[in-house]
C-alpha positions as CSV (number, residue, x, y, z in Angstrom):
1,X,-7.6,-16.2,-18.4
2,X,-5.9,-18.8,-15.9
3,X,-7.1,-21.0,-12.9
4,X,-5.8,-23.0,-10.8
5,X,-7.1,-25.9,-9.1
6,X,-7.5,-25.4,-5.2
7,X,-9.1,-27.9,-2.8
8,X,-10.7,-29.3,-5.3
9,X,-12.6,-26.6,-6.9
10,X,-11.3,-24.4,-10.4
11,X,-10.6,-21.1,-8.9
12,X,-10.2,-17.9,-11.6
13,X,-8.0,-15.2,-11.5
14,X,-6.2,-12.6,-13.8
15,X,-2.9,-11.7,-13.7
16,X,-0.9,-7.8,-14.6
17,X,2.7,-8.5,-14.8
18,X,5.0,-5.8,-12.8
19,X,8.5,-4.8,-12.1
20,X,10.2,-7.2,-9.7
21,X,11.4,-4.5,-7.0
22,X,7.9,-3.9,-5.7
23,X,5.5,-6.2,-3.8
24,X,2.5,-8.0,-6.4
25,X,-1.0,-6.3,-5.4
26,X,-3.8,-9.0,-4.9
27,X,-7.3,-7.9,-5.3
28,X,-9.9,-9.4,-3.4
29,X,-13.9,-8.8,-4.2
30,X,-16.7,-8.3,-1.8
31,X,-19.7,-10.3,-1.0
32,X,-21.7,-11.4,-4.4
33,X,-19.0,-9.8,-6.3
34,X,-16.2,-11.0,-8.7
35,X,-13.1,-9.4,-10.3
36,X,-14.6,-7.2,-12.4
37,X,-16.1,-5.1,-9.9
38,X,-12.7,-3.8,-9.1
39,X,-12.3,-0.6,-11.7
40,X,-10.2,-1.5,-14.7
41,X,-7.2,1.5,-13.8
42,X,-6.9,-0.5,-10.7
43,X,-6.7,-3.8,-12.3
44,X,-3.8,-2.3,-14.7
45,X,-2.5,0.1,-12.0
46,X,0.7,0.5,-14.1
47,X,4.7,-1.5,-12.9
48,X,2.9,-3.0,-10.7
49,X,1.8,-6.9,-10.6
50,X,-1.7,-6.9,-9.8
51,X,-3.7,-10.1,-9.4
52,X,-7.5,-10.4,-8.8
53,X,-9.5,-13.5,-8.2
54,X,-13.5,-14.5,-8.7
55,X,-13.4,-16.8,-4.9
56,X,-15.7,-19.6,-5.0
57,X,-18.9,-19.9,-6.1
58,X,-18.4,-16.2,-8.1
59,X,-18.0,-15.6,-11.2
60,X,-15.7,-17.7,-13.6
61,X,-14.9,-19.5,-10.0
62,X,-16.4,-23.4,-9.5
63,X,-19.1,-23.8,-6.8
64,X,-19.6,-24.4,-4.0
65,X,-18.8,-21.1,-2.2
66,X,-17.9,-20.8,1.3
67,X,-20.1,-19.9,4.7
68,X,-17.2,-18.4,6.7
69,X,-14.4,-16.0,6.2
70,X,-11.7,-18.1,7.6
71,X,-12.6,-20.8,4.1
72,X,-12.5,-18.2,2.2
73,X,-9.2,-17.3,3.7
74,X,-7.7,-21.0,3.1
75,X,-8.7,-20.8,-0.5
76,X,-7.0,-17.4,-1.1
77,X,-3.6,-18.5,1.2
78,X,-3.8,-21.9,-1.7
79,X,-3.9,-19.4,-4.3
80,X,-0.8,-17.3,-3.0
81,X,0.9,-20.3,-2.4
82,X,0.0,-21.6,-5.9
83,X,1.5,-18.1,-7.3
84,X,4.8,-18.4,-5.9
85,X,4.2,-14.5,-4.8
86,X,7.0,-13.5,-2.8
87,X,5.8,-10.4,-1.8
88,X,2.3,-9.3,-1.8
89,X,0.1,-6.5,-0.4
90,X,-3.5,-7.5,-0.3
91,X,-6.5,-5.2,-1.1
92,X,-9.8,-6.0,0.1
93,X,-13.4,-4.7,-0.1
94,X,-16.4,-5.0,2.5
95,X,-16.0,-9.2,2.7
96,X,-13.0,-9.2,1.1
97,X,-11.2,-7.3,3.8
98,X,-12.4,-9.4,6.1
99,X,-10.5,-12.5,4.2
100,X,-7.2,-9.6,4.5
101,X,-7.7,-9.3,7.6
102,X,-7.8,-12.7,8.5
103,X,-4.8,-13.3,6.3
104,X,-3.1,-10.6,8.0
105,X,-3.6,-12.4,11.6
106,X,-2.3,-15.9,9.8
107,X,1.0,-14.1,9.7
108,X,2.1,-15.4,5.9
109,X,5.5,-15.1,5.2
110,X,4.6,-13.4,1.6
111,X,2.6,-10.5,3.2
112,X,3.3,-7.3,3.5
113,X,0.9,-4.8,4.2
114,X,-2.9,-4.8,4.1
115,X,-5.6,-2.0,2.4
116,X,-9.0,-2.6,4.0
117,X,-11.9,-1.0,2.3
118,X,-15.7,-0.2,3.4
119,X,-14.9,-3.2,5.7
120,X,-14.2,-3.7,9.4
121,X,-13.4,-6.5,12.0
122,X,-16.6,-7.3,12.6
123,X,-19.1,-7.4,9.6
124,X,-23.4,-8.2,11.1
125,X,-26.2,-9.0,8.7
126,X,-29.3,-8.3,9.7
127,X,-31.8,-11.4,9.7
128,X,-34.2,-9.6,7.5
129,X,-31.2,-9.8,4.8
130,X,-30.2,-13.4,5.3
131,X,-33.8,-14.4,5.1
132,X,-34.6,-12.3,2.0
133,X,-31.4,-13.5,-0.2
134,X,-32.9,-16.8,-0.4
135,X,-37.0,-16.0,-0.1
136,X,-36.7,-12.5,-2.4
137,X,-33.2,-12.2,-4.5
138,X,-34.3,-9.1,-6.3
139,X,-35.8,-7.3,-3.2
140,X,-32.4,-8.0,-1.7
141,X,-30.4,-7.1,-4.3
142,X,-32.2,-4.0,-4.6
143,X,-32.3,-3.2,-1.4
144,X,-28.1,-3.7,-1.1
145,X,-27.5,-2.0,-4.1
146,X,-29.7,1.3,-2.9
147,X,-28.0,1.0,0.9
148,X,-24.3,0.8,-0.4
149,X,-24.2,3.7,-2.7
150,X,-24.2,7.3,-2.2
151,X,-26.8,9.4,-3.8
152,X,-24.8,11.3,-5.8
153,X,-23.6,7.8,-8.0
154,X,-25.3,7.9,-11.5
155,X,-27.8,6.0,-11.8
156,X,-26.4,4.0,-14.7
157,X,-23.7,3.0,-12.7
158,X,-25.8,1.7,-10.0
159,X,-28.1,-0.2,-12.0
160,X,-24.6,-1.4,-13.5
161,X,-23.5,-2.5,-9.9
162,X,-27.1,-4.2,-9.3
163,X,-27.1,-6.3,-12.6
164,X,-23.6,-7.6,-11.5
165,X,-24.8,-8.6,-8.2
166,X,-28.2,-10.3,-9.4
167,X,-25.6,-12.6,-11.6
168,X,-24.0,-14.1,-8.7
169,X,-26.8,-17.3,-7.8
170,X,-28.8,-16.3,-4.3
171,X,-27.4,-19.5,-2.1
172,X,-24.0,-17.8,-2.9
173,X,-25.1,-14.5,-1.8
174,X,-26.4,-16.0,1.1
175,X,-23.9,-18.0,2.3
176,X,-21.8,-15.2,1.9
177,X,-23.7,-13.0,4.4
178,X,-23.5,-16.0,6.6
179,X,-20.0,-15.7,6.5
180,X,-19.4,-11.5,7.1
181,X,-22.2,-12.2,10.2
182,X,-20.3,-15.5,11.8
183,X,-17.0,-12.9,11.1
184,X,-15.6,-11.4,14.6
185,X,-11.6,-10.3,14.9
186,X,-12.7,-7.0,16.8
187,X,-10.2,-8.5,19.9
188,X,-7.4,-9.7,17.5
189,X,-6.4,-6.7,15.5
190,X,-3.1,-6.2,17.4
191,X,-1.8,-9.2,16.4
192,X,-1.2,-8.5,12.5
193,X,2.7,-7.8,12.2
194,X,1.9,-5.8,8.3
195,X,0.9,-1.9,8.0
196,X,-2.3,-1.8,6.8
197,X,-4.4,1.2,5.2
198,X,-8.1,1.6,6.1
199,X,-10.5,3.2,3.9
200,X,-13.8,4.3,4.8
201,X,-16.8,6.6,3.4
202,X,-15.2,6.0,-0.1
């Protein structure tokens, strides 16, 4: 699988080659996540160029990672720049639609449209949950994993989900949290020029 070298760090991705007369669909994971968890028949959604990325610090990605969404957001506008993507759509989940969003109000010339999921403009963290990914991972983790899925999820796939998580390190989870609480475009959401598609309860 490629990388590509961006500020200074290896950065990860994978690449689905498409038909040219449609924009390329990037992927972008959540907090302690990494390209995997995006489900496989979205990965390969078919004639359709589909890229997702492990951001720094995750997965196949080099350390360090980042503590606000706006580095994130440089590291992700390298990587589209780095692609040559002419057109894109970006899809983003809980942290990762807040690097879309903030994309979206950067106004790149490649863009064109924006799918936000289980995400918003402004993303808190309790202290209890900044404190604990550092003093307890596992009670965290746990704790995240039991809060973010419905009840009706099997079981296997939540434990599937938690065993994911409890691979990314606990500073990266932390500083990640850092960056969805610092995170605040509640007053700016008028200024992205793209459609974008918000998805919610999912």
């Amino acid at each position: 699988m490629p990388t590509v070298t961006i500020a200074g760090q290896s950065m990860f991705y994978t690449q689905q080659r498409g038909t040219a007369d449609r924009p390329s669909l990037l992927l972008i994971h959540g907090a302690g996540g990494t390209h995997l968890d995006w489900p496989a028949a979205l990965r390969r959604l078919p004639n359709t160029a589909v890229y997702t990325l492990d951001l720094p610090g995750h997965g196949r990605s080099a350390p360090p990672a980042c503590d606000t969404v706006a580095a994130y957001a440089d590291r992700v506008a390298d990587l589209l720049t780095d692609l040559r993507l002419s057109q894109v759509v970006l899809l983003g989940h809980s942290m990762g639609g807040a690097i879309a969003l903030e994309l979206g109000l950067r106004r790149l010339p490649a863009l064109r449209g924006l799918v936000i999921v289980g995400s918003g403009a402004r993303l808190p963290v309790s202290d209890a949950i900044l404190q604990q990914a550092l003093a307890d991972f596992d009670a965290a983790t746990a704790f995240i994993t039991q809060h973010t899925w419905a009840a009706h999820v099997p079981a296997e796939a939540r434990q599937q989900a938690l065993a994911r998580l409890r691979q990314t390190p606990p500073e990266v989870l932390h500083a990640d949290f850092l960056a969805c609480n610092r995170f605040d475009v509640r007053g700016r959401l008028a200024e992205i020029p793209v459609p974008a598609l918000v998805i919610g309860a999912a």
